[in-house]
C-alpha positions as CSV (number, residue, x, y, z in Angstrom):
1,X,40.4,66.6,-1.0
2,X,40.9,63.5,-2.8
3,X,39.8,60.0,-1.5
4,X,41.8,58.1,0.5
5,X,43.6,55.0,-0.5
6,X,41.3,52.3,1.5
7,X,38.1,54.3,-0.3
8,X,39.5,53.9,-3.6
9,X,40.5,50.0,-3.0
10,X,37.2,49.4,-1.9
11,X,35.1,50.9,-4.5
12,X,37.4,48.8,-7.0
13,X,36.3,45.6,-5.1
14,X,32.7,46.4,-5.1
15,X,33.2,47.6,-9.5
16,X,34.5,44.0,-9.2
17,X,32.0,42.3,-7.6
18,X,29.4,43.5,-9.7
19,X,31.6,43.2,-13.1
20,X,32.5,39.6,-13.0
21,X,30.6,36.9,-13.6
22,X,28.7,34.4,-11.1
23,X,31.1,31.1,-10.7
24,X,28.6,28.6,-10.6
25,X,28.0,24.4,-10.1
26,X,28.3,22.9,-14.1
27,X,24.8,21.8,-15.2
28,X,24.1,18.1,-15.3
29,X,25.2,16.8,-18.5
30,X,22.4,16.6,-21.8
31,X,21.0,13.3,-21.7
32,X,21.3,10.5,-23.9
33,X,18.4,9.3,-26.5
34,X,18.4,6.4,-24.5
35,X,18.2,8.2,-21.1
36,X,15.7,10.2,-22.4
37,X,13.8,7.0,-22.8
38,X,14.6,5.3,-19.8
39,X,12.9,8.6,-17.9
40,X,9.9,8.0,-19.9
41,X,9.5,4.9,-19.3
42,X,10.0,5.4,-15.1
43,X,7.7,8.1,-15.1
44,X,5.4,6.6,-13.5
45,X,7.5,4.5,-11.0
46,X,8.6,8.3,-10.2
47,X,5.2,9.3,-9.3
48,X,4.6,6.2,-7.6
49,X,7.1,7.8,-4.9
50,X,7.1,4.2,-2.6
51,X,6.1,0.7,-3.1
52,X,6.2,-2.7,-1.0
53,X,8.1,-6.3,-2.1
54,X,7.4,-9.3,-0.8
55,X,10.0,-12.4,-0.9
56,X,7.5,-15.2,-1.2
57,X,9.8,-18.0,-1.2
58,X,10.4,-21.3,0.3
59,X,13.4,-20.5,1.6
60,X,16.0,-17.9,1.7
61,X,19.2,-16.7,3.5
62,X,18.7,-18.3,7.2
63,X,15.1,-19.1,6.7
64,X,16.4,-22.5,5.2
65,X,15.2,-24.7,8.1
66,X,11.3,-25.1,6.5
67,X,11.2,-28.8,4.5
68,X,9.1,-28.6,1.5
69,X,7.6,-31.2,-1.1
70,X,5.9,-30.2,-4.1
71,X,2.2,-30.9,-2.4
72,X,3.3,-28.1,0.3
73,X,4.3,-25.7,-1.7
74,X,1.3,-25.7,-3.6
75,X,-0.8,-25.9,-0.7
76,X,1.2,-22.5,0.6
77,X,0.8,-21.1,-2.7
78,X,-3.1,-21.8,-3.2
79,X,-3.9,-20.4,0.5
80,X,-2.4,-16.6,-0.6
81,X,-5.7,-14.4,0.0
82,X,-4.8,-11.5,-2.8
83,X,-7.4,-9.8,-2.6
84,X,-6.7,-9.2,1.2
85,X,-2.6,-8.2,0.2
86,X,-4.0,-6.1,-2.8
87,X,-6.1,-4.1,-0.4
88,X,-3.6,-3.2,2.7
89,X,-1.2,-2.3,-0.2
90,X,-3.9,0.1,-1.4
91,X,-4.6,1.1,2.4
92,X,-0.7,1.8,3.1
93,X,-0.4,4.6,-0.2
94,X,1.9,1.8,-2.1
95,X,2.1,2.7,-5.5
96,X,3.9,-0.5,-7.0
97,X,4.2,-4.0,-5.7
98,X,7.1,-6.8,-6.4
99,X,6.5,-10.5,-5.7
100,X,9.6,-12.9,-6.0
101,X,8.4,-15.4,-9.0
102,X,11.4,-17.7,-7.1
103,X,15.3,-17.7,-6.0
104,X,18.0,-19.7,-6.6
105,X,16.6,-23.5,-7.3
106,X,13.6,-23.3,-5.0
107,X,9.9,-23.7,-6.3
108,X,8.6,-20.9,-7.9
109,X,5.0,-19.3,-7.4
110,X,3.5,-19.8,-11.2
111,X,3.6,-22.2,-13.6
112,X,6.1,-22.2,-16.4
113,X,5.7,-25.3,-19.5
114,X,9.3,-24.4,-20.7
115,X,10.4,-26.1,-17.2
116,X,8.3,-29.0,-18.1
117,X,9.9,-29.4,-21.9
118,X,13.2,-28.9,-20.5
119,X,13.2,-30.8,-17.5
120,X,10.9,-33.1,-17.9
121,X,8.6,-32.1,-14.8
122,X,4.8,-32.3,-14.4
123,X,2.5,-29.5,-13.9
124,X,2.9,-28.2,-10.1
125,X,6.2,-30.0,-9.4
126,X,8.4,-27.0,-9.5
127,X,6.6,-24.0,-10.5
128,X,3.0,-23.8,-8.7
129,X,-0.1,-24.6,-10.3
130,X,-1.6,-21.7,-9.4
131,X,-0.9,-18.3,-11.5
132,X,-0.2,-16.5,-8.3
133,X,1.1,-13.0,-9.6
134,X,-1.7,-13.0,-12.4
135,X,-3.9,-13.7,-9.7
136,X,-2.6,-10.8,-7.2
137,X,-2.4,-8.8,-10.9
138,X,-6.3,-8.8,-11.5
139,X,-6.8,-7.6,-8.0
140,X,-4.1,-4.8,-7.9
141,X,-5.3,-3.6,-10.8
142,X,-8.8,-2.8,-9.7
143,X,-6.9,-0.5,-6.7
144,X,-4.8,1.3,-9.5
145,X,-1.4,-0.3,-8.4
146,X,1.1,-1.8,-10.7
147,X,2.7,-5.1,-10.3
148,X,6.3,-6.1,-10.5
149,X,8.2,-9.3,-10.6
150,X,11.7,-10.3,-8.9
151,X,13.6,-13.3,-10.5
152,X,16.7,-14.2,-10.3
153,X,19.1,-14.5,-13.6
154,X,21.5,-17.1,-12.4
155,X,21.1,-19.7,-14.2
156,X,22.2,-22.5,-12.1
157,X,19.2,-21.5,-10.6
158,X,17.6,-24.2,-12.4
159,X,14.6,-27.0,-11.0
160,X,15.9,-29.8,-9.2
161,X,15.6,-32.6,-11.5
162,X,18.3,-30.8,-13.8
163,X,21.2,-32.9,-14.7
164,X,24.8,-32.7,-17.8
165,X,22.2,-34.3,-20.2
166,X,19.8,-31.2,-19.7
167,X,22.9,-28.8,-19.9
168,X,23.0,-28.2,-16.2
169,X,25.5,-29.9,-13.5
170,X,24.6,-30.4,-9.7
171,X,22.7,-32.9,-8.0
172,X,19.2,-31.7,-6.6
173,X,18.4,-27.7,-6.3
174,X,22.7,-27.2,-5.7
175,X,24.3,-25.6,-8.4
176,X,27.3,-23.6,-8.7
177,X,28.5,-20.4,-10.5
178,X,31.4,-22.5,-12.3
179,X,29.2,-25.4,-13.5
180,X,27.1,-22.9,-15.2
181,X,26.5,-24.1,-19.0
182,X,25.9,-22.2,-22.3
183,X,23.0,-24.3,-23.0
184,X,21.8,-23.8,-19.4
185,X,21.6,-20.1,-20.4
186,X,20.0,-20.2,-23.8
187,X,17.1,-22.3,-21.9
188,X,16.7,-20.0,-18.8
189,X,16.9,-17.4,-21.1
190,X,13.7,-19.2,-22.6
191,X,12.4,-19.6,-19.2
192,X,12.4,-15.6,-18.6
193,X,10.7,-14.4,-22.0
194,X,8.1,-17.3,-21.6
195,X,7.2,-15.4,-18.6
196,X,7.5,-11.8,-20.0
197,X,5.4,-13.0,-23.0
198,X,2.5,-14.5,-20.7
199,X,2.0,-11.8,-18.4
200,X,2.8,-8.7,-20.9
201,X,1.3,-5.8,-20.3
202,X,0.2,-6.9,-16.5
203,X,3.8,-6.6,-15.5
204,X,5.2,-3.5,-15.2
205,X,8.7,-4.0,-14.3
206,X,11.3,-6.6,-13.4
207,X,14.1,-6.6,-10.6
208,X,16.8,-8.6,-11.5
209,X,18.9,-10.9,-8.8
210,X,22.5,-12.2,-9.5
211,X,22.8,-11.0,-13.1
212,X,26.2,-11.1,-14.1
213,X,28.2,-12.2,-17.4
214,X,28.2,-15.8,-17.2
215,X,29.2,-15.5,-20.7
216,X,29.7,-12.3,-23.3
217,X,26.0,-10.7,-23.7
218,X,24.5,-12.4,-21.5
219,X,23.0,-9.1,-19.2
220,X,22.0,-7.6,-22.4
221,X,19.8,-10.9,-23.3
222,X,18.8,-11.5,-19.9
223,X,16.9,-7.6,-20.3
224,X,15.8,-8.5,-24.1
225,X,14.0,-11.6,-23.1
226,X,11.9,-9.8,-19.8
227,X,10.8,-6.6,-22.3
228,X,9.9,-8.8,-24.6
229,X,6.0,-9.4,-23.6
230,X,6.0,-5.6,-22.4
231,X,8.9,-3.0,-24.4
232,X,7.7,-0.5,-21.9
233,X,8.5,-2.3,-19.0
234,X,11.1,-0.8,-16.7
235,X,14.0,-3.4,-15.6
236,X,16.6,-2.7,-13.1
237,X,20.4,-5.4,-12.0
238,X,23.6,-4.9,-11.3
239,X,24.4,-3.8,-14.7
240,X,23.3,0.2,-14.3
241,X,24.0,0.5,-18.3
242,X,20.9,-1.8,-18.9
243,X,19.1,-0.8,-16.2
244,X,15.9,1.8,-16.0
245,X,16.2,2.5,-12.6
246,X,19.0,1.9,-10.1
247,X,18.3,-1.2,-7.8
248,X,19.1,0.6,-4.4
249,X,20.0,-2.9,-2.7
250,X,20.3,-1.3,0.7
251,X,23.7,-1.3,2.9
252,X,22.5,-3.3,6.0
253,X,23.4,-0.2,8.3
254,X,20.6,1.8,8.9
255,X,22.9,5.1,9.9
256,X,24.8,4.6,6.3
257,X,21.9,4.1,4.7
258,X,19.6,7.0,5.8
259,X,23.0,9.3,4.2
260,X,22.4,7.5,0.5
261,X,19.9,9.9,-0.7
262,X,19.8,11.3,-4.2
263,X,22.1,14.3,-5.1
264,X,20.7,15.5,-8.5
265,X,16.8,15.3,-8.8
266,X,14.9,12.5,-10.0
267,X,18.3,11.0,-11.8
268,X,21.1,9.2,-10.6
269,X,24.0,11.5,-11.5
270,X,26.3,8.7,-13.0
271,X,24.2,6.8,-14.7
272,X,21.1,8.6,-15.4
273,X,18.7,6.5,-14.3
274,X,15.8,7.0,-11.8
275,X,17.4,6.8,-8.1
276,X,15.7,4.2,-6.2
277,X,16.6,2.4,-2.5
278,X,15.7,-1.1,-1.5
279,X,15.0,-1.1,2.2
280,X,13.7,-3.7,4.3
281,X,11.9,-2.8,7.3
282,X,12.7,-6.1,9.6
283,X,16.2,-7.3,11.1
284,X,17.0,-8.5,7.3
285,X,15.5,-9.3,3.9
286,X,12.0,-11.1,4.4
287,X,11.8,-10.4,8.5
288,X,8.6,-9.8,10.3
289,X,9.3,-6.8,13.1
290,X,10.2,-3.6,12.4
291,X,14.2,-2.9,13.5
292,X,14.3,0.6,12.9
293,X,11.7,3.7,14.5
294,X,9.0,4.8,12.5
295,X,10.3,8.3,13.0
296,X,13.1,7.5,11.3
297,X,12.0,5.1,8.6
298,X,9.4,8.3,7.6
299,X,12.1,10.7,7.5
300,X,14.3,8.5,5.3
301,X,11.2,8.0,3.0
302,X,10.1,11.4,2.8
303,X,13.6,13.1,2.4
304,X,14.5,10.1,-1.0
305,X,11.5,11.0,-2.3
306,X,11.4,15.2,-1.8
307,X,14.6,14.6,-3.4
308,X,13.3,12.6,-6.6
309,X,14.0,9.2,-5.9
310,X,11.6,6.3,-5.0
311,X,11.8,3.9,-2.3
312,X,11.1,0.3,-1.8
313,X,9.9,-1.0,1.1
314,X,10.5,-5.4,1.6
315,X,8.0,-6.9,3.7
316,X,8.4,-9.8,6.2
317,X,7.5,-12.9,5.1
318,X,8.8,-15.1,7.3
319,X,8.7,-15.3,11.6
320,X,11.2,-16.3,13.7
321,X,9.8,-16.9,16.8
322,X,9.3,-18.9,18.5
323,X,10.2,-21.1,15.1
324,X,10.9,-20.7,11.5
325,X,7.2,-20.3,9.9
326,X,6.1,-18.4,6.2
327,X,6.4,-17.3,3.8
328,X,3.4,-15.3,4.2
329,X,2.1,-12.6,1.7
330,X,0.4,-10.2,3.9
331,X,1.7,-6.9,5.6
332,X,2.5,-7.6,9.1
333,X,0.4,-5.4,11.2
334,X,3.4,-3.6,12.6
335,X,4.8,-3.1,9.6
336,X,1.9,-1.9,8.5
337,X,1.5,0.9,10.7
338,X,4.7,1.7,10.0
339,X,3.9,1.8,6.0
340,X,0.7,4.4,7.0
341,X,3.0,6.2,9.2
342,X,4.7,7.2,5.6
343,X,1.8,7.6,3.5
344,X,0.5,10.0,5.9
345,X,3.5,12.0,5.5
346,X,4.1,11.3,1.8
347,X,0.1,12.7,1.5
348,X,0.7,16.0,3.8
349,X,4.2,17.3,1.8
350,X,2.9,16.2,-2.2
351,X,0.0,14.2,-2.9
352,X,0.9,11.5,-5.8
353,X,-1.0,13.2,-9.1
């Protein structure tokens, strides 16, 4: 008796099936030399896993309603207990924290004498007397956590007493993209590597607002001057090219959001840089309250980082009610829970090494 047809056809299949080859997803692409260093130098920011930021600022977004003088801000800036903020981030697992040195033409929180020369300001008028992120740095430190600054690379956003003689246009802190001059940059440029050089090595990273190319190079220089105290520090802006790590500047709705996740390990599968995501955990940027359920906000944390990426978490700074008050650099207390809430689950799955 000979087989029948459908036995025949389907011993061919199964010959088949076991004769060709397994089609398969293409493997990431070989990384660059630079890549390769860019993942060196995040390394730790990847075993970090999760770290708070706080927006200490005078004002920002709607929280514009605060006057301030000089004498105020300095007074706000002198009454920051960092050993108290140094210790509930220690407490809620952070591995990494990010203070705002200033935004847009506000004050900023340390001093800077490159303001002075330029602008012709005394000590404490613009930029604090008070070396606040050195000052939170020592204490960090001692807890094993890194610091990070946030600074802005606009660079209408100069001090207020700027005027055309000092390369800048505007009247006060108001300053606009157009008037931006090329001696404005070359001196904020100054500004920035005065403050890489001071704090070097006690600054591990930089997050970089508003950088765009105000004129050709500019991104590039803007990165040059804030490694130039620390060459492995990692930076991250707009321009991904530059950038270590990817800023993750979140979408504002909280469905989308907990759908950006990373697709390809550690590494962002365009750019190949370390995925990261920039989530507040109020209303908006700088809130106090917590708008979304810690249920969620510990899934989302634990599924970006089982995945490879690492996750920022901004704190509230300001209240709302029943008036406009802060900043404030402390963890809110529900907030807070919310931040232990993810340790504790961070801890269980993979402890940090």
């Amino acid at each position: 008796m000979f087989p029948s047809k459908t036995f025949l056809a389907a011993l061919i299949g199964l010959n088949l099936a076991f004769s060709l080859p397994l089609v398969s997803a293409p493997p990431p692409a070989a990384l660059t030399p630079e890549q390769q260093l860019k993942q060196q130098r995040t390394e730790w920011f990847h075993q970090a896993k999760y770290g708070i930021m706080f927006h200490f600022v005078p004002s920002m977004g709607r929280f514009k309603q605060i006057p301030w003088t000089s004498a105020a801000w300095n007074a706000k800036v002198d009454s920051v207990d960092v050993k108290k903020v140094a210790q509930q981030a220690a407490d809620v697992g952070a591995g990494y924290v990010i203070i705002s040195l200033g935004q847009k033409g506000d004050y900023y929180c340390a001093p800077n004498p490159i303001y002075e020369r330029y602008w012709g300001l005394k000590p404490g008028e613009f930029g604090s007397q008070r070396d606040l992120p050195m000052d939170l740095c020592l204490e960090l430190k001692k807890r094993g956590i890194k610091l990070m600054l946030y600074l802005t690379a606009a660079p209408f956003a100069s001090p207020g007493p700027a005027s055309e003689k000092n390369g800048w246009h505007g009247k006060g802190r108001q300053f606009t993209r157009a008037e931006t001059s090329l001696e404005g940059e070359r001196r904020w440029l100054e500004c920035l590597q005065r403050y890489s050089d001071h704090y070097g090595q006690a600054v591990a990273g930089w997050w970089v607002d508003g950088l765009g190319e105000f004129s050709p190079g500019y991104g590039k220089s803007i990165h040059e001057a804030l490694r130039h105290g620390n060459p492995e520090a990692i930076i991250t802006s707009s321009d991904f090219a530059l950038s270590d790590f990817l800023h993750g500047h979140c979408t504002g709705k909280w469905e989308e959001q907990q759908k950006r996740l990373p697709t390809r390990g550690r590494l962002d599968e365009t750019y190949g840089i370390q995925w990261h995501a920039f989530q507040y955990l109020g209303r908006s940027w700088a809130a106090k309250g917590t708008k979304h359920t810690t249920e969620s906000i510990v899934h989302y944390a634990t599924e970006v980082i089982n995945r490879g990426g690492v996750i920022t978490f901004d704190i509230g700074t300001f209240d709302e009610q029943p008036e406009i008050k802060g900043p404030t650099l402390e963890i809110p207390e529900d907030q807070f829970n919310q931040l232990s809430a993810v340790r504790e689950a961070v801890e269980k799955k993979a402890p940090r090494r």
